[in-house]
Structures are given as C-alpha cells and as structure tokens.
Biopython code that builds the backbone (N, CA, C, O; Angstrom):
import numpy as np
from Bio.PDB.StructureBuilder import StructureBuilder

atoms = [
    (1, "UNK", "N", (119.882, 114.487, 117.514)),
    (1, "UNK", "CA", (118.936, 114.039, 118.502)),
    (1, "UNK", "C", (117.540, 114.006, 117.894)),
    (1, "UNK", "O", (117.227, 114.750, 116.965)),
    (2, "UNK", "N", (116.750, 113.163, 118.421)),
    (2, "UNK", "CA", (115.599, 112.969, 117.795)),
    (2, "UNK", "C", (114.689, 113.683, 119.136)),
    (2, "UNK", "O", (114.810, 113.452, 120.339)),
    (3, "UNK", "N", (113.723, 114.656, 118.406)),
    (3, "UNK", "CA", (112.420, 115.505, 119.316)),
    (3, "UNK", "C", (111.271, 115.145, 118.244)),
    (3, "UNK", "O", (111.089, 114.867, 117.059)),
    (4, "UNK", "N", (110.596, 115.349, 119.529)),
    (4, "UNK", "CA", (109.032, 115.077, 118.787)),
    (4, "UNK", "C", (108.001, 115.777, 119.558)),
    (4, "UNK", "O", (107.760, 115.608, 120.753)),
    (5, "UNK", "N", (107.391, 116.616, 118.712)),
    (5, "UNK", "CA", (106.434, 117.687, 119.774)),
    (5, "UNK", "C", (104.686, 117.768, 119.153)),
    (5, "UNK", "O", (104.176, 118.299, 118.166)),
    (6, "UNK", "N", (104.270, 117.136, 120.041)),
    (6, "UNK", "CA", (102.839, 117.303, 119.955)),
    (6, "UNK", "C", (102.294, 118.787, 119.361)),
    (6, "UNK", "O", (103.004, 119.734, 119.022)),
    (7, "UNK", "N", (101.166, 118.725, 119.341)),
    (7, "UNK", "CA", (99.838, 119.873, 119.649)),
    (7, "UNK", "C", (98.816, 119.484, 118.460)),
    (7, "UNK", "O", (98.795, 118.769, 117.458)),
    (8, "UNK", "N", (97.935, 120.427, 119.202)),
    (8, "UNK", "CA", (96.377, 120.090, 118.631)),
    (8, "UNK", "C", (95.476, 119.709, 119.615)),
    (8, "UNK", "O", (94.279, 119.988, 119.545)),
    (9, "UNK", "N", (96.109, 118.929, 120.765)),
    (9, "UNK", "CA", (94.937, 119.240, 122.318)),
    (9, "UNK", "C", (93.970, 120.359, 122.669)),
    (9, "UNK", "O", (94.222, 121.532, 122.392)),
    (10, "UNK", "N", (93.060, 120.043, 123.173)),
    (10, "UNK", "CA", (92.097, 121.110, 123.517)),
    (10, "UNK", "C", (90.831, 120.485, 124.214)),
    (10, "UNK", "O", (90.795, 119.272, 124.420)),
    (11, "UNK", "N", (90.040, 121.115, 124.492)),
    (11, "UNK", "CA", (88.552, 120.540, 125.074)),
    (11, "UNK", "C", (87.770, 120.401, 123.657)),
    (11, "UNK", "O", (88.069, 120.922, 122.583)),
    (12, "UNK", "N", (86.919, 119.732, 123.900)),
    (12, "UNK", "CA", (86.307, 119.357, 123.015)),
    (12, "UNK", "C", (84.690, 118.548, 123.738)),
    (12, "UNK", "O", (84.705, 117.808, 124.722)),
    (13, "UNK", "N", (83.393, 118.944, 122.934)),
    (13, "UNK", "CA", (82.327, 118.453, 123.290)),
    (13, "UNK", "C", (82.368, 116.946, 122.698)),
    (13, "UNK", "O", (82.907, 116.627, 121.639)),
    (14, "UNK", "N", (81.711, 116.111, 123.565)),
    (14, "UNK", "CA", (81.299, 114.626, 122.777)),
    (14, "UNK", "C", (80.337, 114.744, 121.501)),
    (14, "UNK", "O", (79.243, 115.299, 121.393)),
    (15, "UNK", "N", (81.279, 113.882, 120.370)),
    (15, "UNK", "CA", (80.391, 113.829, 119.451)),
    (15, "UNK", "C", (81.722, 114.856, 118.368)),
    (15, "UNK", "O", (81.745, 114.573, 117.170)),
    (16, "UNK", "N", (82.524, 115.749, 118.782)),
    (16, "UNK", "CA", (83.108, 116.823, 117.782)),
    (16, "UNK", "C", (84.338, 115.722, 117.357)),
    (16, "UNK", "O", (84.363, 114.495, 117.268)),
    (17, "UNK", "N", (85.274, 116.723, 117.156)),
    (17, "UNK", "CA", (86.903, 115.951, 116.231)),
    (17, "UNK", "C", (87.681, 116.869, 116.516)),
    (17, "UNK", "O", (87.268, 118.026, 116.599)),
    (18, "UNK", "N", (89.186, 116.490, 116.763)),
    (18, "UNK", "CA", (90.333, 116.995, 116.577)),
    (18, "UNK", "C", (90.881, 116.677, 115.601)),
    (18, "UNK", "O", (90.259, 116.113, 114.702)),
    (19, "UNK", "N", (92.391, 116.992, 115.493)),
    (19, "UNK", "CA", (93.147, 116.659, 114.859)),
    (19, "UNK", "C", (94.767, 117.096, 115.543)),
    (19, "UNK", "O", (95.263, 118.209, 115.369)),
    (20, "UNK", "N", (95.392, 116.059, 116.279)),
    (20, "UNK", "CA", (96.742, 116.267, 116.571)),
    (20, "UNK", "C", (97.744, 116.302, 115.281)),
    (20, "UNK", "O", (97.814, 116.004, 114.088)),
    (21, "UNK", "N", (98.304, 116.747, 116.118)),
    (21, "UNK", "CA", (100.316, 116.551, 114.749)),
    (21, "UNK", "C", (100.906, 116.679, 115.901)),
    (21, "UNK", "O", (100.739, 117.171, 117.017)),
    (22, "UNK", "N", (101.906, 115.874, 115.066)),
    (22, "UNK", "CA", (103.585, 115.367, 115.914)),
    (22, "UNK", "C", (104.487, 115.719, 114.158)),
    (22, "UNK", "O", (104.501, 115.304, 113.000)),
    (23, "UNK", "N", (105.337, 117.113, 115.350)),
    (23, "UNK", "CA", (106.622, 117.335, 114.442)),
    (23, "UNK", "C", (107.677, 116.752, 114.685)),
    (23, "UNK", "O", (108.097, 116.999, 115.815)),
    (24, "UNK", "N", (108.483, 115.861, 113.907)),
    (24, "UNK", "CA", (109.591, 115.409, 114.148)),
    (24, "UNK", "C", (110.609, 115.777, 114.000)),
    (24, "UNK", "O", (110.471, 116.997, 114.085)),
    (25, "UNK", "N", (111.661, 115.571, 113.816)),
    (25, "UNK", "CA", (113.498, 116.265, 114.059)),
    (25, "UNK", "C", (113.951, 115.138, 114.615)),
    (25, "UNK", "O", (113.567, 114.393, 115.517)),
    (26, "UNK", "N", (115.381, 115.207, 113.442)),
    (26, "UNK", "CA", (116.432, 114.728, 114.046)),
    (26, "UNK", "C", (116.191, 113.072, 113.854)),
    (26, "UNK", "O", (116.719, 112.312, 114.665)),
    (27, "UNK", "N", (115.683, 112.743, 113.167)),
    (27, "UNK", "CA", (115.685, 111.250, 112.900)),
    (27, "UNK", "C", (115.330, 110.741, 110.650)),
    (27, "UNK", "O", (114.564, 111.335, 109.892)),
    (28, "UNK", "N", (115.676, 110.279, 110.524)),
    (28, "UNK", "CA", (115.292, 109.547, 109.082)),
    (28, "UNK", "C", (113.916, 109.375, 108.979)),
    (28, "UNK", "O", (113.388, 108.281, 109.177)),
    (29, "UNK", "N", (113.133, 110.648, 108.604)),
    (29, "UNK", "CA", (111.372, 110.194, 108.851)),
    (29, "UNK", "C", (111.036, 109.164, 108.198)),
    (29, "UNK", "O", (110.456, 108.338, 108.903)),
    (30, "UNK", "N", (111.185, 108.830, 106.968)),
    (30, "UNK", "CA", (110.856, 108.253, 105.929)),
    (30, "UNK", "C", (111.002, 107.085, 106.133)),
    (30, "UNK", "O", (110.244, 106.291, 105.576)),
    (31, "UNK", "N", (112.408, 106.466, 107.319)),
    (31, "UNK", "CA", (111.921, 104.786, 107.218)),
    (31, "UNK", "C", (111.400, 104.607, 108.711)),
    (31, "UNK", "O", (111.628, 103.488, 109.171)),
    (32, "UNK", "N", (110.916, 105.262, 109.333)),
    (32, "UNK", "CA", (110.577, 104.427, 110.385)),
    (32, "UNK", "C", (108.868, 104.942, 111.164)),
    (32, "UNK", "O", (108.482, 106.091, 110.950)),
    (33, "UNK", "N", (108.317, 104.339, 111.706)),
    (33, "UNK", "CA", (107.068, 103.738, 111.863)),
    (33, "UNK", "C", (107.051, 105.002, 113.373)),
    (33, "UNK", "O", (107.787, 105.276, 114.321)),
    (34, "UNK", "N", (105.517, 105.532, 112.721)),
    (34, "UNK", "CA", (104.742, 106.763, 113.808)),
    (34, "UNK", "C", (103.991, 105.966, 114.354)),
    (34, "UNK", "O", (103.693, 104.833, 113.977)),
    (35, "UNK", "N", (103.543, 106.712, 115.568)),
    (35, "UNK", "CA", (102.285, 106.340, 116.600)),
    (35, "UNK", "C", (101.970, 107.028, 117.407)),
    (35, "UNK", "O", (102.636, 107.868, 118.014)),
    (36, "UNK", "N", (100.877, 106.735, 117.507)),
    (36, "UNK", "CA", (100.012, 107.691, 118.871)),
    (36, "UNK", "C", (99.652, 106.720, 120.105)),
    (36, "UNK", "O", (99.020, 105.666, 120.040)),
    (37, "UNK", "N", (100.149, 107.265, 121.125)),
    (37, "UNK", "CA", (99.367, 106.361, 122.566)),
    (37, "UNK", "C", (99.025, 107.667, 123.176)),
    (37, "UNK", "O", (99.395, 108.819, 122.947)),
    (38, "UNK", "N", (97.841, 106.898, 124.396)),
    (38, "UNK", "CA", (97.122, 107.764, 125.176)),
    (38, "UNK", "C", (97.461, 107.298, 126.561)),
    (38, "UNK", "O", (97.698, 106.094, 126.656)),
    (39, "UNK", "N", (97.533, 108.051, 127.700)),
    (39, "UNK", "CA", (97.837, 107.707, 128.933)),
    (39, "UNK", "C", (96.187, 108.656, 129.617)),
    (39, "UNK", "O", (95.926, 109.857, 129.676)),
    (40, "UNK", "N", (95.327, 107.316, 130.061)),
    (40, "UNK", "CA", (94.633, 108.107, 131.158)),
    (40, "UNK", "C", (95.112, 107.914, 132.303)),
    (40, "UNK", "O", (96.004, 107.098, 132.533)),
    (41, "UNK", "N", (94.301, 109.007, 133.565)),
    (41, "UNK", "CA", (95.030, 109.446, 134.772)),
    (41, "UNK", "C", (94.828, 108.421, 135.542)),
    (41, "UNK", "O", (93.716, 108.144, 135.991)),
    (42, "UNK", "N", (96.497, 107.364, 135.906)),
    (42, "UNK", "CA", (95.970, 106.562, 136.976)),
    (42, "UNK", "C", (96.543, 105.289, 136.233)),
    (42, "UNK", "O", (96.607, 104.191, 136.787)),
    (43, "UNK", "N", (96.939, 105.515, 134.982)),
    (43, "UNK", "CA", (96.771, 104.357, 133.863)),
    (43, "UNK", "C", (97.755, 104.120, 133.336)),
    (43, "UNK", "O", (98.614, 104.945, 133.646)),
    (44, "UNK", "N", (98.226, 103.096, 132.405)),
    (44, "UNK", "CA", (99.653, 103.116, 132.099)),
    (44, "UNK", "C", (99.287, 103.609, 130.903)),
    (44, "UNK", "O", (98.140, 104.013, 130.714)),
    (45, "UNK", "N", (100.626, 103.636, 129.565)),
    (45, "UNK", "CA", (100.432, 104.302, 128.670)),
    (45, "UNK", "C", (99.621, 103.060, 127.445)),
    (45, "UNK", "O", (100.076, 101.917, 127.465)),
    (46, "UNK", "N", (98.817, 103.284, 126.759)),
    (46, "UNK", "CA", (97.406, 102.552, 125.630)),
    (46, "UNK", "C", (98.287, 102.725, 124.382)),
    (46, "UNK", "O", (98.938, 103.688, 123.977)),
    (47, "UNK", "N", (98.139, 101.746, 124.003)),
    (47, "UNK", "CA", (98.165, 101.930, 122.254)),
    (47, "UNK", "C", (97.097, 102.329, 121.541)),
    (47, "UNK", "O", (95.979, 101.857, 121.748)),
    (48, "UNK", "N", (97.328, 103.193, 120.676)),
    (48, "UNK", "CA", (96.134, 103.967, 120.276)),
    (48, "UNK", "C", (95.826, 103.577, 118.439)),
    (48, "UNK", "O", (94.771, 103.109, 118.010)),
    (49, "UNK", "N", (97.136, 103.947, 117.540)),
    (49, "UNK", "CA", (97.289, 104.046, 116.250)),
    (49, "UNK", "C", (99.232, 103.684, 116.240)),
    (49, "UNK", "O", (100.027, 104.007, 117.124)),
    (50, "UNK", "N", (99.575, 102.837, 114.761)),
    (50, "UNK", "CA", (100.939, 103.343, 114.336)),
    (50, "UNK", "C", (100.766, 103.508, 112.390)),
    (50, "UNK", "O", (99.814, 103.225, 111.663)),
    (51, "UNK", "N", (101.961, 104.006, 112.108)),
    (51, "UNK", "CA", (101.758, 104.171, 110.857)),
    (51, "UNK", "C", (103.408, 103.555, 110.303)),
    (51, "UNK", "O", (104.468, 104.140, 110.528)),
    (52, "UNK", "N", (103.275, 102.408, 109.639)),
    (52, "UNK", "CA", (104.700, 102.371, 108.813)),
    (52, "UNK", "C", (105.034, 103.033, 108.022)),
    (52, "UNK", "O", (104.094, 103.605, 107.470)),
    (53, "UNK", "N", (106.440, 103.383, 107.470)),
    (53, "UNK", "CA", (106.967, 104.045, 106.700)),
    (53, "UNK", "C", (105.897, 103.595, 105.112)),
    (53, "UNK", "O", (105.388, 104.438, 104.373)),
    (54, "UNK", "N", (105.811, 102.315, 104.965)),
    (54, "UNK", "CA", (105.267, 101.808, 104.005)),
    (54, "UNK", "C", (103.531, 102.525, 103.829)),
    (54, "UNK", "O", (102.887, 102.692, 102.793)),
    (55, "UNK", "N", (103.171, 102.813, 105.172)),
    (55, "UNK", "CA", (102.045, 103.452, 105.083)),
    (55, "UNK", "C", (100.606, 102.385, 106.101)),
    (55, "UNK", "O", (99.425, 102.529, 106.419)),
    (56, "UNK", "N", (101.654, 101.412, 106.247)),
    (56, "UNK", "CA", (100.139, 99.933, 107.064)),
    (56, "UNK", "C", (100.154, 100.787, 108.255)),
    (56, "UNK", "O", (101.043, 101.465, 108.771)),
    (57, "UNK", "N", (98.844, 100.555, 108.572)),
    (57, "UNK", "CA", (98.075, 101.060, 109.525)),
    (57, "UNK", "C", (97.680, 100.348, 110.346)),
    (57, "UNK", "O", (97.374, 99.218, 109.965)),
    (58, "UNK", "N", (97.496, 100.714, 111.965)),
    (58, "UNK", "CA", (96.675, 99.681, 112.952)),
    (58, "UNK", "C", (96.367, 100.475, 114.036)),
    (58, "UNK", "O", (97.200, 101.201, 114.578)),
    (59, "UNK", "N", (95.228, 100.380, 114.379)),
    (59, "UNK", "CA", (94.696, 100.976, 115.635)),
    (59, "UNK", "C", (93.859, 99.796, 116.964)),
    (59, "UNK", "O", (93.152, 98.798, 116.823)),
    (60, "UNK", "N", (94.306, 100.427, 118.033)),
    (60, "UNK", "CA", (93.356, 99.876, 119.003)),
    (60, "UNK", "C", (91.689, 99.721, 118.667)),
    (60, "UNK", "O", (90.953, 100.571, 118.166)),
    (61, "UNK", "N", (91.412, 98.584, 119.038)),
    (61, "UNK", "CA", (89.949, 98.456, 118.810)),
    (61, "UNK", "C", (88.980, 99.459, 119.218)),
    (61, "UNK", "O", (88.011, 99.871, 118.582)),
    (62, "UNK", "N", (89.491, 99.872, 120.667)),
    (62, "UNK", "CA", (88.480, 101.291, 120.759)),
    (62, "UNK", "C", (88.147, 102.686, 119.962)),
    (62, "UNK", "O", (87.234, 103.504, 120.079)),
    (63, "UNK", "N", (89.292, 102.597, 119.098)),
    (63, "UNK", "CA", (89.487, 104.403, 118.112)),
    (63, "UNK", "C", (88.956, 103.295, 116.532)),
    (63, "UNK", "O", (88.612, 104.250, 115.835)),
    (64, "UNK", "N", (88.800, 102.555, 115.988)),
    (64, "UNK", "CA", (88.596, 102.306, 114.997)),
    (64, "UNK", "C", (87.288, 102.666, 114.342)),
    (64, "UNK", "O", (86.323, 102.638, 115.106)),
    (65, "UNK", "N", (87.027, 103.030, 112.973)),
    (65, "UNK", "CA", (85.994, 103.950, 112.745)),
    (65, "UNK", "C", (86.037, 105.160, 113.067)),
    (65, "UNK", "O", (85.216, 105.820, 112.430)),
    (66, "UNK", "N", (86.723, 105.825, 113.880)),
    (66, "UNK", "CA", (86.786, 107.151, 114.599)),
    (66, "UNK", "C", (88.413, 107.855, 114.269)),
    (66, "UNK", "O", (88.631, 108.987, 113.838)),
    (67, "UNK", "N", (89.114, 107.120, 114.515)),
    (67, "UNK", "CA", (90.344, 107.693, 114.639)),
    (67, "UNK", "C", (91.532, 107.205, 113.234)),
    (67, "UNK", "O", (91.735, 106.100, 112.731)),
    (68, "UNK", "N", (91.968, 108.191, 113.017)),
    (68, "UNK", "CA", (92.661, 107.964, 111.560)),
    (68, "UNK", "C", (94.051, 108.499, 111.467)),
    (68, "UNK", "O", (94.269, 109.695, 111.274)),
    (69, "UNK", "N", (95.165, 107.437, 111.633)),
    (69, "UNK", "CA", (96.397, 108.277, 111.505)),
    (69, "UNK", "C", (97.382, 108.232, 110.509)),
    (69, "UNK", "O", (97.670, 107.170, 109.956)),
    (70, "UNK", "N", (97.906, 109.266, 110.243)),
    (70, "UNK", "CA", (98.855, 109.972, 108.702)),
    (70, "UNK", "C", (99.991, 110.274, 109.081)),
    (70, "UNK", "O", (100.412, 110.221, 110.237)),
    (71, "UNK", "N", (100.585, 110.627, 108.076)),
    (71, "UNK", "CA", (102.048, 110.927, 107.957)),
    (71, "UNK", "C", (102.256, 111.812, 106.254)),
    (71, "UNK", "O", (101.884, 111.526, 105.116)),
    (72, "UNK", "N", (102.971, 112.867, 106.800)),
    (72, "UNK", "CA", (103.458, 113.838, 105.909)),
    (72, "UNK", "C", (105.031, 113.325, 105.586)),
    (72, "UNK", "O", (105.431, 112.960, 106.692)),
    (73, "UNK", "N", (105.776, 113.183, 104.920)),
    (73, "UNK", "CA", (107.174, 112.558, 104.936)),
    (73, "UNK", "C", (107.716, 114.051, 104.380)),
    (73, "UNK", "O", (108.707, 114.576, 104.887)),
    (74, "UNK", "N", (107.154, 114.517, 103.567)),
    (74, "UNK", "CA", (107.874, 115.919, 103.048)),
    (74, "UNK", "C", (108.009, 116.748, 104.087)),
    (74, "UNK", "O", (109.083, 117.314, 104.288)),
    (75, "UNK", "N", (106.874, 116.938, 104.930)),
    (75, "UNK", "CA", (107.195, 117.818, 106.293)),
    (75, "UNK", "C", (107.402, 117.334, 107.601)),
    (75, "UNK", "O", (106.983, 118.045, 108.514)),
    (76, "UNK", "N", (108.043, 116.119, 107.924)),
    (76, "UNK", "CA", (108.175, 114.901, 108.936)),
    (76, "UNK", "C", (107.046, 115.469, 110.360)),
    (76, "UNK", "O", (107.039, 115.818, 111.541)),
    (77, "UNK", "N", (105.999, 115.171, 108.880)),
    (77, "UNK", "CA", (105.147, 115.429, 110.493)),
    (77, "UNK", "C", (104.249, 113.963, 110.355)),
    (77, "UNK", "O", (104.214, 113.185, 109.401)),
    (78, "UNK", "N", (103.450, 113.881, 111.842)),
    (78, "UNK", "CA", (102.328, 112.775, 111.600)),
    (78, "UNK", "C", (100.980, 113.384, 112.718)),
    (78, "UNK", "O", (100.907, 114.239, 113.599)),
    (79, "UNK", "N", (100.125, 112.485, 112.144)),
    (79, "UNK", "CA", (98.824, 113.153, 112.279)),
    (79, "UNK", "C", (97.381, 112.606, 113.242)),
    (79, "UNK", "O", (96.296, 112.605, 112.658)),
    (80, "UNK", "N", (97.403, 112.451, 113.745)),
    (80, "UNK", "CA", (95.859, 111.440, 114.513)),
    (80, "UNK", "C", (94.583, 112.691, 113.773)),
    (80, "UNK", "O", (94.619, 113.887, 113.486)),
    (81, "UNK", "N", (93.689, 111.742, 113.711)),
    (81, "UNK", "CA", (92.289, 112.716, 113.139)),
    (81, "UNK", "C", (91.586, 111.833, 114.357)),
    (81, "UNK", "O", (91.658, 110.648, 114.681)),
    (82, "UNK", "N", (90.995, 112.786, 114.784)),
    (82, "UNK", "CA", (89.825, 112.188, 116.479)),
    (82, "UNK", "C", (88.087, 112.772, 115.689)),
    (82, "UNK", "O", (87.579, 113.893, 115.662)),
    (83, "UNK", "N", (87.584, 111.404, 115.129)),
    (83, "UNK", "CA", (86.045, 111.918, 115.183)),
    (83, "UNK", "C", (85.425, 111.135, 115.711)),
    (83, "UNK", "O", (85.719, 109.941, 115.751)),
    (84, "UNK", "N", (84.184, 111.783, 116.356)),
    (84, "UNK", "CA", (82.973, 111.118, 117.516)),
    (84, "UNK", "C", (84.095, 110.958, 118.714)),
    (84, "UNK", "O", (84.677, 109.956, 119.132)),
    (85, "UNK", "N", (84.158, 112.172, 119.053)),
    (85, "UNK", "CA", (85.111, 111.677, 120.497)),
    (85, "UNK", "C", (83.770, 111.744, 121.526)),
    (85, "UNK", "O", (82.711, 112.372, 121.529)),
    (86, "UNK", "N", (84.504, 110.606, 122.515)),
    (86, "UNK", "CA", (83.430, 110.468, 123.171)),
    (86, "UNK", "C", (84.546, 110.850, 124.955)),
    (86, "UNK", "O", (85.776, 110.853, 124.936)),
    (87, "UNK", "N", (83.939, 111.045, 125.902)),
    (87, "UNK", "CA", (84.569, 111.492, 126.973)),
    (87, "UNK", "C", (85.341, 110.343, 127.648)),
    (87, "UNK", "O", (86.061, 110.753, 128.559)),
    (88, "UNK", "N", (85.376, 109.226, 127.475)),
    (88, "UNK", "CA", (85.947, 108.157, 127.794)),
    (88, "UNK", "C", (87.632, 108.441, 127.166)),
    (88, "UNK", "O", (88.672, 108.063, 127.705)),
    (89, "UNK", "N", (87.439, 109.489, 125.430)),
    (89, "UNK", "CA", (88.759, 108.988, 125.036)),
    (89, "UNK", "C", (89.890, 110.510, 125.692)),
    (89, "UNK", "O", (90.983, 110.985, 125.383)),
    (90, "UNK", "N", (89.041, 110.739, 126.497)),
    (90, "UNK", "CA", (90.011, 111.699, 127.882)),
    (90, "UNK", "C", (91.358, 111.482, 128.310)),
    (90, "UNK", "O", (91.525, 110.771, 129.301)),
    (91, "UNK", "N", (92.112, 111.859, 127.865)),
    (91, "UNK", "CA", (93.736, 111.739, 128.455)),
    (91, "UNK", "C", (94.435, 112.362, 127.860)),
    (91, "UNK", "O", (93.991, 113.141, 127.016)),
    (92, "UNK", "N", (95.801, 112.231, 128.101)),
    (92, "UNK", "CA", (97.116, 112.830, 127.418)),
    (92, "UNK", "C", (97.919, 111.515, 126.222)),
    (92, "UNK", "O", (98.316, 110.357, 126.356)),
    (93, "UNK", "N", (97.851, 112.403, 125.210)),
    (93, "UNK", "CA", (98.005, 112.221, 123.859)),
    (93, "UNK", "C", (99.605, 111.920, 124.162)),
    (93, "UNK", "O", (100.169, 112.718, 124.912)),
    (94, "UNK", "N", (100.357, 110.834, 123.631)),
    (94, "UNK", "CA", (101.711, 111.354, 123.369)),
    (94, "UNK", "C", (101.980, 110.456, 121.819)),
    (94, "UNK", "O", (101.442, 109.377, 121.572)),
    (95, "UNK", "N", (102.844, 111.120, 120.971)),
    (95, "UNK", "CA", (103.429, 110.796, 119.727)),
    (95, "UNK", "C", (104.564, 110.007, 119.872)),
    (95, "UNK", "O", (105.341, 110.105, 120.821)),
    (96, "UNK", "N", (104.691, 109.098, 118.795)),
    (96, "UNK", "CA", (106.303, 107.717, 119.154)),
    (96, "UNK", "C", (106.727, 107.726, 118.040)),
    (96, "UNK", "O", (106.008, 107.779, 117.043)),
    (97, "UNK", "N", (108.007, 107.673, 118.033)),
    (97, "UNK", "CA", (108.849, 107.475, 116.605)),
    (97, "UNK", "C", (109.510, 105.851, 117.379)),
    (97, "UNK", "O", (109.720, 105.551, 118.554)),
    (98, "UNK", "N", (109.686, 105.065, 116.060)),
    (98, "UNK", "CA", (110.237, 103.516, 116.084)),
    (98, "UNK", "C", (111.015, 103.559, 114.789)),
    (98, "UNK", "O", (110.682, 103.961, 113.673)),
    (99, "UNK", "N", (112.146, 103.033, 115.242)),
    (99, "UNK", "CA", (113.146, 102.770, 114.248)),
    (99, "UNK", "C", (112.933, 101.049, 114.119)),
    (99, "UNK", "O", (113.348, 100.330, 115.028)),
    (100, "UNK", "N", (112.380, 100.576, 113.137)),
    (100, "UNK", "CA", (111.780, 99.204, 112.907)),
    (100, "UNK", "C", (112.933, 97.885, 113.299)),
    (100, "UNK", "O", (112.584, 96.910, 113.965)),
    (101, "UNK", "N", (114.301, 98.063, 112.770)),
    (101, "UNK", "CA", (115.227, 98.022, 112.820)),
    (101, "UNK", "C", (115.942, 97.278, 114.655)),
    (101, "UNK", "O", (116.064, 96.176, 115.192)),
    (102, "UNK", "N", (116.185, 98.522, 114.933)),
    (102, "UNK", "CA", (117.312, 98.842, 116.307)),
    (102, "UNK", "C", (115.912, 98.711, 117.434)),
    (102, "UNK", "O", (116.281, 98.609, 118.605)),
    (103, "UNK", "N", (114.696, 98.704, 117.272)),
    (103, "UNK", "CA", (113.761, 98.838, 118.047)),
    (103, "UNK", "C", (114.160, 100.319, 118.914)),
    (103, "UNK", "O", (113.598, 100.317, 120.009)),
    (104, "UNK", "N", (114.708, 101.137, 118.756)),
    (104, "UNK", "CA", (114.878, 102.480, 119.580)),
    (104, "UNK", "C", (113.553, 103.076, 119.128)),
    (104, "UNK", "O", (112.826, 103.008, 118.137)),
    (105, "UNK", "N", (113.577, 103.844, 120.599)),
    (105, "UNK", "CA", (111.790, 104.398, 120.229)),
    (105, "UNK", "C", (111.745, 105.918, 121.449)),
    (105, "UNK", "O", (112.026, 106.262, 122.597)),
    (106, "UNK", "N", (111.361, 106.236, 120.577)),
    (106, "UNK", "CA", (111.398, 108.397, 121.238)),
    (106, "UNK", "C", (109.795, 108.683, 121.450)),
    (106, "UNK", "O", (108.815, 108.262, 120.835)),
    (107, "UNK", "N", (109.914, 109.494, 122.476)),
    (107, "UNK", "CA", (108.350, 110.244, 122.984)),
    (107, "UNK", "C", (108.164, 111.665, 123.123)),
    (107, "UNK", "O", (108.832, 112.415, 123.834)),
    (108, "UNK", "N", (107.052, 112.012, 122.269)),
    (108, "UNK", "CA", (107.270, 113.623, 122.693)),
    (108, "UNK", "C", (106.281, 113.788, 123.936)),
    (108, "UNK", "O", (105.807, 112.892, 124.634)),
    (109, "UNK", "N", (106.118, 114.992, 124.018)),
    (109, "UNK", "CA", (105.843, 115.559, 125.802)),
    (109, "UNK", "C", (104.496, 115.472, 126.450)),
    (109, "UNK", "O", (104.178, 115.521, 127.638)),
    (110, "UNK", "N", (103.422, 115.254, 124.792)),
    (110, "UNK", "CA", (102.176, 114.560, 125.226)),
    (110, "UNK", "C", (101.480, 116.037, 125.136)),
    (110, "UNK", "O", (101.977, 117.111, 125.476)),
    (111, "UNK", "N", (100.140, 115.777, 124.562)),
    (111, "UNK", "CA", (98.949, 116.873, 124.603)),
    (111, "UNK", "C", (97.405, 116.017, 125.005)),
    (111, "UNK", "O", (96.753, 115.051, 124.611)),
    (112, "UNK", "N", (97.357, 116.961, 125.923)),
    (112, "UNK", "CA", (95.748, 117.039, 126.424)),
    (112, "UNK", "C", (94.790, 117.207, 125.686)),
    (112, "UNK", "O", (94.527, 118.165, 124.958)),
    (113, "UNK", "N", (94.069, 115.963, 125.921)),
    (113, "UNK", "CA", (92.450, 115.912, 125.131)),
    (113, "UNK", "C", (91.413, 115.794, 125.891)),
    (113, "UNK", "O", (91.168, 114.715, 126.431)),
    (114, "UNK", "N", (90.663, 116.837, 126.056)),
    (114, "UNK", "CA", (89.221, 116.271, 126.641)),
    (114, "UNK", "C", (88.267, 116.411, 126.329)),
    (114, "UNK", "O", (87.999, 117.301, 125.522)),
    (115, "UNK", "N", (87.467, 115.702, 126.766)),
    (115, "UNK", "CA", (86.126, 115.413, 126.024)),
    (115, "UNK", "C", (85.219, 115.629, 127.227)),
    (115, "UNK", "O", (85.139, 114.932, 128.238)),
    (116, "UNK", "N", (84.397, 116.992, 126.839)),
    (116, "UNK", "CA", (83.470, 117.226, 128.196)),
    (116, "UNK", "C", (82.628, 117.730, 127.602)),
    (116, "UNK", "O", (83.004, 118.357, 126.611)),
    (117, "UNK", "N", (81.140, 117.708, 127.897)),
    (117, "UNK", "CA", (79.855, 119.028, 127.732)),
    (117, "UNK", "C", (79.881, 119.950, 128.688)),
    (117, "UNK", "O", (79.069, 120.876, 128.675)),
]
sb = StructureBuilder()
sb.init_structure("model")
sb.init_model(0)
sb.init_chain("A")
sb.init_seg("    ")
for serial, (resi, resn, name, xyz) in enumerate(atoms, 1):
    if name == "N":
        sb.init_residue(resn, " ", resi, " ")
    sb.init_atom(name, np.array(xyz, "f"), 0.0, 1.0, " ", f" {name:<3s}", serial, name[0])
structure = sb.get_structure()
C-alpha cells in the first residue's frame, strides 16, 4: 500500500519560511512524480508544486520565487521549502504521489500552515 505523511506545519509570521516533508511508503519512489497542493477553507484543492522522477519542476504562479520543491530518492521523502510566506498562503498542505504511467495518484492527510502576526 502506498502512505504518505506530511509534517512541518506550524504558525508562522509573514515574511518567515517553512519547510514541509512528505514520507513515502509502499510505492517505487524513484519513478514517479511528487507534489504539493494546498486546500484553503471553503476552497477546492490548488496546485501548488510537482517534481518528476527526472527532477522537472513546476509551480503555481503564486509560490514561484518563494516556494521550492525536492525530493530525496535515497530516503523517499519530498520536500516544499515556503519563503516570504505571506498570510494569503494559509491552508492545509497535502503531499501527492503520481504514477506517470497508470495516472493512479495517493494523498497524505495534509498539514497546517499559517501565516499570522
């Protein structure tokens, strides 16, 4: 079975940085394509960042310059880096595994980010 578990949520002032990870299990890390979406309250779920196995990168126009996402393949983890968060980018974080392939696609349970003074 494939799991995928957030953390790294927390409060955070505008202007600071996080840094999430998503641990994976139970799937072939190495060929298939990470991502981060955000769900604000009220909202459906945003595309945020993905990362191919190959390593190409793409983010939503709003996190660009700011937001940077990785992948560990030795420790099947992947990574969002959050700098200049601003309180707008307020919501629940969730991590996606995509099998490029079969299009099958897994969600872990989502972590809280906020951005408040």
């Amino acid at each position: 079975q494939v799991q995928l578990v957030e953390s790294g949520g927390g409060l955070v002032q505008p202007g600071g940085s996080l840094r999430l990870s998503c641990a994976a299990s139970g799937s072939r890390f190495a060929i298939i394509t990470m991502g981060w979406y955000r769900q604000f309250p009220g909202k459906q779920r945003d595309f945020v960042a993905t990362i191919t196995s190959g390593g190409r990168t793409n983010y939503a126009d709003s996190v660009k310059g700011r937001f940077t996402i990785s992948r560990d393949n030795a420790k099947n983890m992947a990574y969002l880096q959050m700098n200049s968060l601003k309180p707008e980018d307020t919501a629940v974080y969730y991590c996606n595994l995509l099998y490029p392939l079969s299009r099958n696609t897994y969600w872990g349970q989502g972590t809280q980010v906020t951005v408040s003074s």
